[in-house]
C-alpha positions as CSV (number, residue, x, y, z in Angstrom):
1,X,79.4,130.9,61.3
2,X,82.8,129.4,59.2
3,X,82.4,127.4,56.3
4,X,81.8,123.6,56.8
5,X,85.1,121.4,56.1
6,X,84.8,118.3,54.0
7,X,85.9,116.1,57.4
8,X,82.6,117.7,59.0
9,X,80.8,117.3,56.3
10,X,81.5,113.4,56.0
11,X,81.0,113.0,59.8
12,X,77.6,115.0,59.6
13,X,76.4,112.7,56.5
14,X,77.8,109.7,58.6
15,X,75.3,110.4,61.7
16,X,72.3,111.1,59.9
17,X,72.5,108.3,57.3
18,X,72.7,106.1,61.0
19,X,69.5,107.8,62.2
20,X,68.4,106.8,58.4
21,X,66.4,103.4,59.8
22,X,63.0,103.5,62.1
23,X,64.2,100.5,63.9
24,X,67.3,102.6,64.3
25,X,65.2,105.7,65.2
26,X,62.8,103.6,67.8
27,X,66.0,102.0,69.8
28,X,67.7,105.0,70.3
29,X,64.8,106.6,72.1
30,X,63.8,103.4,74.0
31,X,67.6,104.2,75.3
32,X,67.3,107.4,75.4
33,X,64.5,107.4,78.1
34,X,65.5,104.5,80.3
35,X,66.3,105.9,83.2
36,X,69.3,103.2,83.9
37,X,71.3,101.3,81.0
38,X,69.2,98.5,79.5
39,X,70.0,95.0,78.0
40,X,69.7,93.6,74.5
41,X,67.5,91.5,75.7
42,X,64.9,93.9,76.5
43,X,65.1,95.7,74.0
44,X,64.6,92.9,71.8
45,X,61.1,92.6,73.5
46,X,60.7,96.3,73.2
47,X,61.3,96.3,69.7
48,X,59.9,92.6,68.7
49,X,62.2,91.9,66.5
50,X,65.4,88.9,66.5
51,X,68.1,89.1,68.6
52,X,70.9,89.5,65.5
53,X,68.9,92.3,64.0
54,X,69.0,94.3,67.0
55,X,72.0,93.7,67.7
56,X,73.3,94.7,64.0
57,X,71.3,98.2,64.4
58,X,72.9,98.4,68.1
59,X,76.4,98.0,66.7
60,X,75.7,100.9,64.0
61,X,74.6,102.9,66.8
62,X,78.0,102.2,68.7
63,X,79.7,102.9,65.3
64,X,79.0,106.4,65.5
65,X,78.7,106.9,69.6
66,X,74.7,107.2,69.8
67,X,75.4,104.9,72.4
68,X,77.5,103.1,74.8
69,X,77.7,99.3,75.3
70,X,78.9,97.6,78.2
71,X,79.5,94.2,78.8
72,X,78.2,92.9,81.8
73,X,78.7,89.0,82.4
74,X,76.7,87.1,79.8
75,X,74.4,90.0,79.0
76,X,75.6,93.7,77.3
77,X,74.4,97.2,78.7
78,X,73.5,99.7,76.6
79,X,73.2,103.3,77.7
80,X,72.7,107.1,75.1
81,X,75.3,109.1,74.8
82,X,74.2,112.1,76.7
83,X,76.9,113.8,74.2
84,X,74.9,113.8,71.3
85,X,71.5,115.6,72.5
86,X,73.7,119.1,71.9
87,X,76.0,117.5,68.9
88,X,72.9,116.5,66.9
89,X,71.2,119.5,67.0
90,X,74.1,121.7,66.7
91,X,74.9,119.6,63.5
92,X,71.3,120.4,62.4
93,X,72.0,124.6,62.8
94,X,75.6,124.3,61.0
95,X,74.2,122.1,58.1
96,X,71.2,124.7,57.7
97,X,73.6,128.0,58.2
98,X,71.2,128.7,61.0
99,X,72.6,131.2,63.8
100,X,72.7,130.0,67.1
C-alpha cells in the first residue's frame, strides 16, 4: 500500500467530516435505498424536519458527490452516487493501512 498524500488526506477528512451529522447520516441512506431518485419534498416528510434544513444537509451532500441533484421543473431530484459505495470503504482500508 503507498503512503497517503496530504491532497488524499484532506479529501478523506473532507468526506467523513460530511458523514459527521445523523441527519446527514439518515438522508443519505433514505437515498441510498430508493429504488428511483426522490424529491426534497419527500424527504422532508421522511426526515420531519424544515424544508431549508434539509436542503442545507442536501447541498453538503452535493458538495462532496454523495449525491446527485437534478432539477426537475419546480421540484429537485436527488439520487446516491453509486460511486461512493467502493470509494468510501476503500478510503476506510487506506486510512487504516488495511490490505485489500
Amino acid at each position: 500500500m503507498k503512503d497517503m498524500t496530504e491532497d488524499e488526506a484532506d479529501e478523506y477528512a473532507r468526506w467523513f467530516r460530511c458523514l459527521a451529522d445523523p441527519t446527514r447520516i439518515r438522508l443519505l441512506h433514505l437515498i441510498a435505498q430508493a429504488p428511483d431518485p426522490i424529491t426534497v419534498g419527500e424527504l422532508v416528510e421522511q426526515i420531519g424536519k424544515s424544508q431549508s434544513t434539509v436542503s442545507r444537509h442536501l447541498q453538503l451532500l452535493a458538495d462532496d458527490r454523495y449525491i446527485f441533484t437534478e432539477p426537475d421543473g419546480v421540484r429537485t431530484l436527488i439520487s446516491v452516487n453509486r460511486a461512493c459505495m467502493s470509494a468510501l470503504p476503500e478510503a476506510a482500508r487506506r486510512i487504516m493501512a488495511a490490505d485489500t
